[in-house]
SEFI-360654 format. One line per field, with one value per residue (C-alpha): x, y, z; residue number from 1. Coordinates in pm, 1 decimal, m for minus. Layout:
N
east: c(X:...);
north: c(Y:...);
up: c(Z:...);
seq: c(NUM:...);
This chain:
457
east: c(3506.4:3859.1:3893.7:4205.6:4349.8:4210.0:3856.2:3911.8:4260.1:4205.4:4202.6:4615.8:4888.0:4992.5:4629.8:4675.3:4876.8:4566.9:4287.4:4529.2:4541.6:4170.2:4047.6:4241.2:4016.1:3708.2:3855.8:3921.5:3551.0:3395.8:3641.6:3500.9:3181.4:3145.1:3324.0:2972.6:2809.6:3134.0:3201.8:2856.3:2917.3:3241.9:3088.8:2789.6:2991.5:3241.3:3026.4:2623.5:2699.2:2570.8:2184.8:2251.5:2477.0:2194.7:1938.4:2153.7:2212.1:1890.5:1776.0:2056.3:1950.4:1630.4:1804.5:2063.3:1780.9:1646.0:2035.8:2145.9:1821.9:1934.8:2309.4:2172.3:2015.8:2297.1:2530.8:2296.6:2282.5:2682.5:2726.5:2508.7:2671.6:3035.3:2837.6:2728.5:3105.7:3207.8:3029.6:3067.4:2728.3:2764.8:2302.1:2297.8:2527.0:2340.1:1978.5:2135.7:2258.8:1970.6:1748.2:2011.0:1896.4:1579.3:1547.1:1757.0:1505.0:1147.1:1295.8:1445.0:1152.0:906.4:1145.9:1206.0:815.2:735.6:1033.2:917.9:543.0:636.5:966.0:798.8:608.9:908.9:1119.5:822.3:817.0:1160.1:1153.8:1328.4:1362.9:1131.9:1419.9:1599.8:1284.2:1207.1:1621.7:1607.9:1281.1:1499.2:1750.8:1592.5:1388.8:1656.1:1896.0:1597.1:1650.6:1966.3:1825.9:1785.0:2126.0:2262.6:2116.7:2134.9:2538.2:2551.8:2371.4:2652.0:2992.8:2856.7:2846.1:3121.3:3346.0:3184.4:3383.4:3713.2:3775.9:3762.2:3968.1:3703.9:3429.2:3634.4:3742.4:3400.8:3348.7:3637.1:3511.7:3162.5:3326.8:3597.6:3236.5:3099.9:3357.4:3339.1:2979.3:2962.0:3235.9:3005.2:2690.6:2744.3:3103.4:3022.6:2688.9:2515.2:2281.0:2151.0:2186.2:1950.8:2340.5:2471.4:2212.2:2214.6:2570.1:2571.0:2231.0:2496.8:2767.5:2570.6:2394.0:2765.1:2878.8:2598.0:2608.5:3002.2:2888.2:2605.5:2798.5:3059.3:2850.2:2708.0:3040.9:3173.2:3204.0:3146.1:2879.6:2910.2:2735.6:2422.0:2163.4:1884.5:1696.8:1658.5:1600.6:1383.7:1337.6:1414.4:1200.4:1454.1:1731.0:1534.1:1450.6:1832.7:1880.3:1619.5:1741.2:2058.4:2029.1:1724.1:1897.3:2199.3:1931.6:1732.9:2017.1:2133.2:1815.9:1769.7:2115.0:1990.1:1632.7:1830.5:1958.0:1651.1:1563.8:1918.4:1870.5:1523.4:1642.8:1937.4:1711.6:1577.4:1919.3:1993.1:2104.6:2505.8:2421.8:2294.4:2546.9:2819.7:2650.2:2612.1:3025.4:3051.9:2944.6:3137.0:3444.3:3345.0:3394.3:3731.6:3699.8:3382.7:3500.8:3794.8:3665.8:3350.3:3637.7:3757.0:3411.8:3391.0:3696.3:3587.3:3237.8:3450.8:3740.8:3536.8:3268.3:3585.5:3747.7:3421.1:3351.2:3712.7:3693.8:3991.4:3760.4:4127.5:4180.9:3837.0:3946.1:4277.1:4118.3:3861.6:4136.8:4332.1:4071.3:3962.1:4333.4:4450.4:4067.8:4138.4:4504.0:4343.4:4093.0:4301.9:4577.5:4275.6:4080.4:4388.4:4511.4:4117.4:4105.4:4441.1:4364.6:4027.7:3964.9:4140.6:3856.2:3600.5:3723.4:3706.7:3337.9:3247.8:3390.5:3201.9:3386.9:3089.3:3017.6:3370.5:3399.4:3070.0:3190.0:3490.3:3265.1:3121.9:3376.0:3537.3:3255.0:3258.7:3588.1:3778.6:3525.0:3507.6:3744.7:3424.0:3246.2:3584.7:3456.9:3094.3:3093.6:3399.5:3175.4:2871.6:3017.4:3189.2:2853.5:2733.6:3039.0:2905.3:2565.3:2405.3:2276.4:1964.1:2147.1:2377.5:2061.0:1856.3:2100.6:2217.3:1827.3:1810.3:2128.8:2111.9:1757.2:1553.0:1838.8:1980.8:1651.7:1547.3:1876.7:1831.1:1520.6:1637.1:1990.0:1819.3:1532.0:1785.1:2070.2:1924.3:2249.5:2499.2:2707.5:2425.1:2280.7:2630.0:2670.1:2382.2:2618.7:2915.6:2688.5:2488.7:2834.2:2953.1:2618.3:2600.0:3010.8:2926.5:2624.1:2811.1:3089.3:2924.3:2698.1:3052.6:3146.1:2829.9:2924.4:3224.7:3272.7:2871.1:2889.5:3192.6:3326.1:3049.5:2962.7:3214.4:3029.9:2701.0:2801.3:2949.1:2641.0:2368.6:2195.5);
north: c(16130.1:16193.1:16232.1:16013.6:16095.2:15747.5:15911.4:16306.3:16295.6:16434.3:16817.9:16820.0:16691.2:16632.2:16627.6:16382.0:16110.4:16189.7:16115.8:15788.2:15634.7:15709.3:15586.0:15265.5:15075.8:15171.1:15042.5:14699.8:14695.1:14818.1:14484.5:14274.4:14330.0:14306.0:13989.7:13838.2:13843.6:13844.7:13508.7:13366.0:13458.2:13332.7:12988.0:13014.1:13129.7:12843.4:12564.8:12643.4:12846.9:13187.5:13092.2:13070.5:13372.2:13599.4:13463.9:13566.8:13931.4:13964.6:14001.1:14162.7:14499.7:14441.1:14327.6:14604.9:14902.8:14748.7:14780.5:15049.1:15319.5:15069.4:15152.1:15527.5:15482.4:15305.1:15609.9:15826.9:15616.5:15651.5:16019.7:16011.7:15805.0:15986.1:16321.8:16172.5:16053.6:16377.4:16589.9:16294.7:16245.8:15884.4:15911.6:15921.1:15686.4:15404.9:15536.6:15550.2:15200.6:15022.0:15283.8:15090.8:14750.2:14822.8:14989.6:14694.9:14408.0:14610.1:14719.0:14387.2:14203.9:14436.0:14427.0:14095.6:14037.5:14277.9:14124.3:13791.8:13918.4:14142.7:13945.4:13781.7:14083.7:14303.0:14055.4:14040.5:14411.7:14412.8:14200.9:13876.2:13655.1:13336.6:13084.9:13245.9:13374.7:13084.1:13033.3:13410.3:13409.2:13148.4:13294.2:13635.3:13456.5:13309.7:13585.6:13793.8:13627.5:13818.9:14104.9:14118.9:14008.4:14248.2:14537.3:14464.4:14419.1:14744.9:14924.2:14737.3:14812.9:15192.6:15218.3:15033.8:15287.3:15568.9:15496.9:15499.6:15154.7:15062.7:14699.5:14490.8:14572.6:14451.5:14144.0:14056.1:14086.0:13898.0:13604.1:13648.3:13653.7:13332.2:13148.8:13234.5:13120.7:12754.3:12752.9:12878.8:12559.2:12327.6:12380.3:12435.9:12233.8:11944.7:11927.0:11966.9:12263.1:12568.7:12895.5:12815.0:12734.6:13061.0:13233.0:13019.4:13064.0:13438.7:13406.7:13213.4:13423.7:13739.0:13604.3:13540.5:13826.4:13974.2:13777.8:13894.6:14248.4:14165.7:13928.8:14188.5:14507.1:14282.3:14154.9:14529.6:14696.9:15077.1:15313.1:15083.9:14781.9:14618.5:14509.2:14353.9:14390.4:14778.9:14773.6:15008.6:15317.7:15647.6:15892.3:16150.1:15963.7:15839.5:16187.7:16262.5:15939.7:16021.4:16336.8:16278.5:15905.7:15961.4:16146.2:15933.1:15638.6:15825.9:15841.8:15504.9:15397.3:15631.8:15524.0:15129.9:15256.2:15410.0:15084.5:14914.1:15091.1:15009.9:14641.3:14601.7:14735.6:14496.5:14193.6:14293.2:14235.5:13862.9:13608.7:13700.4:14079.2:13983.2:13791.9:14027.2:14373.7:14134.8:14032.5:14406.0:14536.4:14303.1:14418.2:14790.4:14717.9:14760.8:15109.2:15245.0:15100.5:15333.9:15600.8:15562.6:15527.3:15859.5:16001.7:15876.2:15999.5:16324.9:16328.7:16313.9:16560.6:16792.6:16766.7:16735.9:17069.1:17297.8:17200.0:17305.0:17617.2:17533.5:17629.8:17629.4:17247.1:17131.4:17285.3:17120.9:16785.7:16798.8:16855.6:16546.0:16348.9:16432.0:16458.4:16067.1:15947.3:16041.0:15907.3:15597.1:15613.3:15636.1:15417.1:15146.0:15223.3:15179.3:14830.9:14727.0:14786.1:14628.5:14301.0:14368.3:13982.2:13820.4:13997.1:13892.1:13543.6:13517.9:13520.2:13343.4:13097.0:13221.4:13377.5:13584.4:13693.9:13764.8:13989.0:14155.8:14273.3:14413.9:14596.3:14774.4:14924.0:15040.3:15270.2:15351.6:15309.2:15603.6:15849.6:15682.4:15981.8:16174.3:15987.7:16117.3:16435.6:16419.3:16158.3:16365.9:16650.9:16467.8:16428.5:16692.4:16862.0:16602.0:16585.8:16997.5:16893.9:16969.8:16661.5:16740.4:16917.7:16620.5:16383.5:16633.1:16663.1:16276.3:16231.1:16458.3:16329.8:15964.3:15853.1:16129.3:16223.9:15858.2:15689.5:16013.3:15912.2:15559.7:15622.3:15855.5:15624.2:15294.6:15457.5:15570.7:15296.1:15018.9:14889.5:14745.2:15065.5:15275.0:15097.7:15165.4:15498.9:15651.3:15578.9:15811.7:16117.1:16086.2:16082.9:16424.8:16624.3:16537.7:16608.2:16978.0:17034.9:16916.8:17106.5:17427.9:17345.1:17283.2:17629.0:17799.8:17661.4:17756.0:18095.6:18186.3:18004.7:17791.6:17994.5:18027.1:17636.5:17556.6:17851.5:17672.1:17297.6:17387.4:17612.6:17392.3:17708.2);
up: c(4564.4:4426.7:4091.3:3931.6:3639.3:3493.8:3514.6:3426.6:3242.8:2916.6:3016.9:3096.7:2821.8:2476.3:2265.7:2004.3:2264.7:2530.6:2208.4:2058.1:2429.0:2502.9:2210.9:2195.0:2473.4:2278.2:1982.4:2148.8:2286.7:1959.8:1750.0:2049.9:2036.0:1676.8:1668.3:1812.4:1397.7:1242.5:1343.8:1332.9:944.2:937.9:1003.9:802.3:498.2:503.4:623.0:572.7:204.9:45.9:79.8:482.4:459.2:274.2:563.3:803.0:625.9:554.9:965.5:1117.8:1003.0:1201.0:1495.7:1453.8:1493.2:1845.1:1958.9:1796.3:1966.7:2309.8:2271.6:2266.5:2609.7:2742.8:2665.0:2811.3:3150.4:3113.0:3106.0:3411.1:3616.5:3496.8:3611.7:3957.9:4027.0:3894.3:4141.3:4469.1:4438.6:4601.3:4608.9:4251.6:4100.7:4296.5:4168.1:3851.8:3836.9:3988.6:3694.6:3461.5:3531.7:3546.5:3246.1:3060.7:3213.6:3090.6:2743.5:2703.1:2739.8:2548.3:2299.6:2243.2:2251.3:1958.8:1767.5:1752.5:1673.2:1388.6:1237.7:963.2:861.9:847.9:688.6:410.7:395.1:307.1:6.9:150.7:m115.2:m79.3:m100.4:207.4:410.0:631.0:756.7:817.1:1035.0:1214.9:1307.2:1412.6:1625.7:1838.9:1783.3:1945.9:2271.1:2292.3:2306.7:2702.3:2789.6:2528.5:2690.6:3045.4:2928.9:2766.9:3009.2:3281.3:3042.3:3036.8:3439.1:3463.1:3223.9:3366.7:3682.3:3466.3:3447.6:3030.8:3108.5:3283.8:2991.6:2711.7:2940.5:2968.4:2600.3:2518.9:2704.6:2495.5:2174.4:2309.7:2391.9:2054.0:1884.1:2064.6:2031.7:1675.2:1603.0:1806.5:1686.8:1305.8:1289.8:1490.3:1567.8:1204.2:1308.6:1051.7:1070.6:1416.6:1571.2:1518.7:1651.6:1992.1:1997.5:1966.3:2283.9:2494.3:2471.0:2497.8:2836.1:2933.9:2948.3:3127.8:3387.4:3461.0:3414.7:3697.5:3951.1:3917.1:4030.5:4306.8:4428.8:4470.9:4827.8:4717.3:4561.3:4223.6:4421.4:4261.7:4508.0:4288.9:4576.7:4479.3:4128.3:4014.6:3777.9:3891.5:3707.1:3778.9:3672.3:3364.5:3264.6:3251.4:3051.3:2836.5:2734.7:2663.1:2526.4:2311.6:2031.5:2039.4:2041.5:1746.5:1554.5:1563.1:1455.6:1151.5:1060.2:1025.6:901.0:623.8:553.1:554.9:246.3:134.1:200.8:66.3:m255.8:m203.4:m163.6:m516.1:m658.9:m593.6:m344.9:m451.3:m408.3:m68.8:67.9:m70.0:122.4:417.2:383.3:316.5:610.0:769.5:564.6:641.6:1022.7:970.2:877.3:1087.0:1418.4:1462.7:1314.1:1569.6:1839.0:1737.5:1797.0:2130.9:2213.7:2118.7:2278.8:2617.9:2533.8:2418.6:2754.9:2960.3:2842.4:2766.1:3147.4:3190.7:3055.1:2812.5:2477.1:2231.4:2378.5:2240.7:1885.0:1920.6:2012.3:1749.5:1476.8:1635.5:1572.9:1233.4:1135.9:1322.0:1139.7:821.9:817.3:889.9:694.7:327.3:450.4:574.1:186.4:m34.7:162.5:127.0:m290.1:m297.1:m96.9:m82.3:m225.8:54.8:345.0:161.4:103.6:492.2:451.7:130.9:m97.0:m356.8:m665.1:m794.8:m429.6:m392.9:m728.4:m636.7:m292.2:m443.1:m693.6:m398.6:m199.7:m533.9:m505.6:m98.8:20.3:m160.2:m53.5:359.2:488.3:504.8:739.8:932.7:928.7:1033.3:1294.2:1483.3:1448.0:1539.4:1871.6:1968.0:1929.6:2152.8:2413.6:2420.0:2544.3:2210.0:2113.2:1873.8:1628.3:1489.4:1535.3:1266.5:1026.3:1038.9:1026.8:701.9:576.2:642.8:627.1:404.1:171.0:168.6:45.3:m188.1:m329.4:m382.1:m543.9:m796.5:m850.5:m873.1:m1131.1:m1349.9:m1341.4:m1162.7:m1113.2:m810.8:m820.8:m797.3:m413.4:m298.7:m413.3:m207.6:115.3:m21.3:m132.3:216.8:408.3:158.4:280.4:627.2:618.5:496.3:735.8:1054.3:969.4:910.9:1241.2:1433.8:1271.9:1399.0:1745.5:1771.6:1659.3:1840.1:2166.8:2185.7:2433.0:2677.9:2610.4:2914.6:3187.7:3026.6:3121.8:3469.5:3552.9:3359.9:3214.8);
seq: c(1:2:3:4:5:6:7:8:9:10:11:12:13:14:15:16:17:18:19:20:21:22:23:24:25:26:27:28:29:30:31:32:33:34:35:36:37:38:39:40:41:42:43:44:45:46:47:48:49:50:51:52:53:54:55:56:57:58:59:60:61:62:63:64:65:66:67:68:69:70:71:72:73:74:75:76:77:78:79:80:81:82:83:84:85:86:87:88:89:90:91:92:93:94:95:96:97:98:99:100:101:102:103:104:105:106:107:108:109:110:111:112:113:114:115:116:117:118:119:120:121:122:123:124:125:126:127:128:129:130:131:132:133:134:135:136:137:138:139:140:141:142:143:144:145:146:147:148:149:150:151:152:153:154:155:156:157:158:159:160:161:162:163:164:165:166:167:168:169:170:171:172:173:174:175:176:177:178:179:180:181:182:183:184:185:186:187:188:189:190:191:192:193:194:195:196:197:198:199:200:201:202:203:204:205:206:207:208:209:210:211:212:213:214:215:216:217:218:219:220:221:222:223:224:225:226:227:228:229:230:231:232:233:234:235:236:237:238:239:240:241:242:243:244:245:246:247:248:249:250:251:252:253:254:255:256:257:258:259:260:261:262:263:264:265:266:267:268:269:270:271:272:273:274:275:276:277:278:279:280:281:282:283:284:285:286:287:288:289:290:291:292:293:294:295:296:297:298:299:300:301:302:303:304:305:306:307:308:309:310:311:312:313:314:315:316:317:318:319:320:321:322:323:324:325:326:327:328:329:330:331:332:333:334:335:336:337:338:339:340:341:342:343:344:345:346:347:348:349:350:351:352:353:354:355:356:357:358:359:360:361:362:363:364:365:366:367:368:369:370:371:372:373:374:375:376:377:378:379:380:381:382:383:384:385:386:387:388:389:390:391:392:393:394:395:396:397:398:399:400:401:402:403:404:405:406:407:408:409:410:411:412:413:414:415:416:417:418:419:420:421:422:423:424:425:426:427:428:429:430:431:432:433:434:435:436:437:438:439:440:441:442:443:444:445:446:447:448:449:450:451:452:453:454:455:456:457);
């Protein structure tokens, strides 16, 4: 198979231009994709009020830690299918994308099924205030059916970029979050439904887009066709998958456990303190999406070049990326505090949610250039096929430290600022650990990592 320059360019030319224009596409997908909630609650703020906007706040996290251990899988299947077209191995690429499907269908459906068995319990467990409980149990329950669609998408986009094509993905998502938007306006603006209309809106848009992903892997003519005739799961493949997408998956989903605890402890605060961290997050988007993009970008540089050989590219590309994040970073913080009001007003009409929002990322958004420095390093050590490492530390950093944190804040302030302070001080230590871990890497092994890759010892 001949390798373009579309698939394998990043190991020839100018570092920084190679990380901005490889990162750009996954910035578009990442805005796309998240466009699916952030209109749902762009709707529900203006039309349904804060009560709906809590509800819907209240269950995303749930939904978010199903997707987020998927969206580890799904980058697992994607490095295998990029290694397969790597080495010609035309065999592989089509066990791997009929594992894919296969994979995306079971999980899907056992997912989906434990979701809507447990949803109530696990909205009671974390401390869902009474008046917003039912409307949340809702919505989760619809926005469950998404699930399937979601991953069999994912699972598609990640084949589908693995063959170096990063366009068709983000057309496909585009078209999901154009649907949303019409069906969000429809259901909620014209038809009178609850916070039940945003969730079918975001299930309709979400099965859109799979289907393009799937009637366009059947309509193709090479080794990238679907036959759905052949599905099936490779226990090879999956072992491969497994491996690499577990602690990618694993992370994820301490990262939303973490804020579980976060958001039960939010729940405590209020129905205005609710809807603001839900706005929040929403507001935060604009600064964790290109910073993850960054990450990305690095995960393949840095596989691309250890399997290379070039060992001084990989430090070069890892400073790029830390160096472009953190410029965006402060210039993204300071316009934030300044206009900060104006975001959140996108998502609530609310003056004390408003004024409580801004209270928050007064206390996260100066200190964000750190979660510059540990995601970049987080994958890099990934992109060098050392993917436990960053999954222990974020698990010690994010989840154990995080909540020890919020215990000992909360008990001794039992205020607003204190919640949102336990996200700064978890991003400093797992900042310092990943750095000294990159550190450790490079000066011990870095420069056998490439031999190690190319030889799979």
């Amino acid at each position: 198979m001949k390798k373009t320059e579309r698939e394998f360019g990043l190991t020839e030319g100018p570092v920084g231009r190679q990380l901005l224009l490889f990162a750009l596409p996954l910035l578009g997908a990442s805005f796309i994709q998240q466009l699916y909630n952030m209109v749902d609650l762009l709707f529900v703020g203006n039309i349904l009020g804060k009560e709906a906007t809590a509800a819907v706040g209240a269950s995303s996290l749930l939904t978010s830690c199903i997707v987020g251990f998927f969206t580890g899988l799904s980058i697992g299947m994607g490095v295998v299918i990029s290694l397969a077209a790597g080495q010609g191995n035309r065999e592989k690429i089509q066990k791997g994308i009929h594992t894919a499907i296969g994979l995306s269908l079971t999980g899907g459906v056992v997912l989906t099924a434990a979701g809507l068995l447990l949803s109530r319990r696990l909205l009671l467990w974390m401390n869902t205030p009474e008046n917003i409980l039912e409307q949340a149990l809702v919505y989760i329950r619809i926005y469950l059916l998404s699930m399937l669609p979601l991953f069999l998408y994912n699972m598609n986009a990640g084949i589908i970029r693995a063959r170096g094509d990063s366009r068709t993905p983000m057309l496909f998502q585009l078209l999901g979050a154009v649907t949303n938007i019409v069906f969000d306006w429809l259901t909620m603006g014209r038809w009178g439904m609850d916070v039940d209309g945003a969730a079918w809106a975001t299930f309709g848009s979400q099965l859109l887009a799979a289907l393009c992903s799937v009637l366009y892997l059947a309509g193709r003519k090479d080794e990238y066709r679907l036959d759905l005739r052949k599905v099936r799961i490779s226990g090879a493949i999956l072992k491969e998958v497994l491996r690499i997408g577990v602690p990618a998956g694993l992370q994820n989903l301490v990262i939303t456990i973490s804020n579980i605890f976060v958001q039960t402890a939010i729940n405590g605060l209020g129905v205005d303190v609710i809807a603001a961290f839900t706005a929040y997050f929403k507001v935060e988007l604009v600064l964790y999406l290109p910073i993850v993009a960054f990450g990305q970008a690095a995960t393949t540089f840095v596989g691309q070049n250890l399997g290379a050989g070039k060992f001084g590219r990989v430090q070069k590309g890892v400073r790029s990326c830390i160096g472009m994040g953190i410029l965006y970073a402060a210039a993204a913080a300071v316009l934030l505090l300044l206009f900060g009001r104006y975001a959140f007003g996108l998502f609530s009409r609310d003056a004390a949610v408003i004024e409580t929002g801004m209270r928050i990322i007064r206390v996260t958004f100066p200190f964000y250039w750190l979660y510059v420095i540990l995601e970049v390093h987080a994958d890099a050590l990934r992109g060098s096929g050392n993917s436990v490492q960053p999954m222990i530390i974020i698990l010690a950093c994010m989840c154990v430290l995080r909540t020890a944190l919020l215990a000992v804040f909360t008990g001794i302030w039992d205020s607003l600022e204190a919640v949102a302070a336990v996200y700064p001080s978890a991003w400093l230590a797992a900042a310092v650990c990943l750095t000294l871990w990159w550190r450790r890497f490079r000066l011990s092994t870095g420069e056998t990592a490439g031999e190690k890759l190319r030889t799979g010892s």
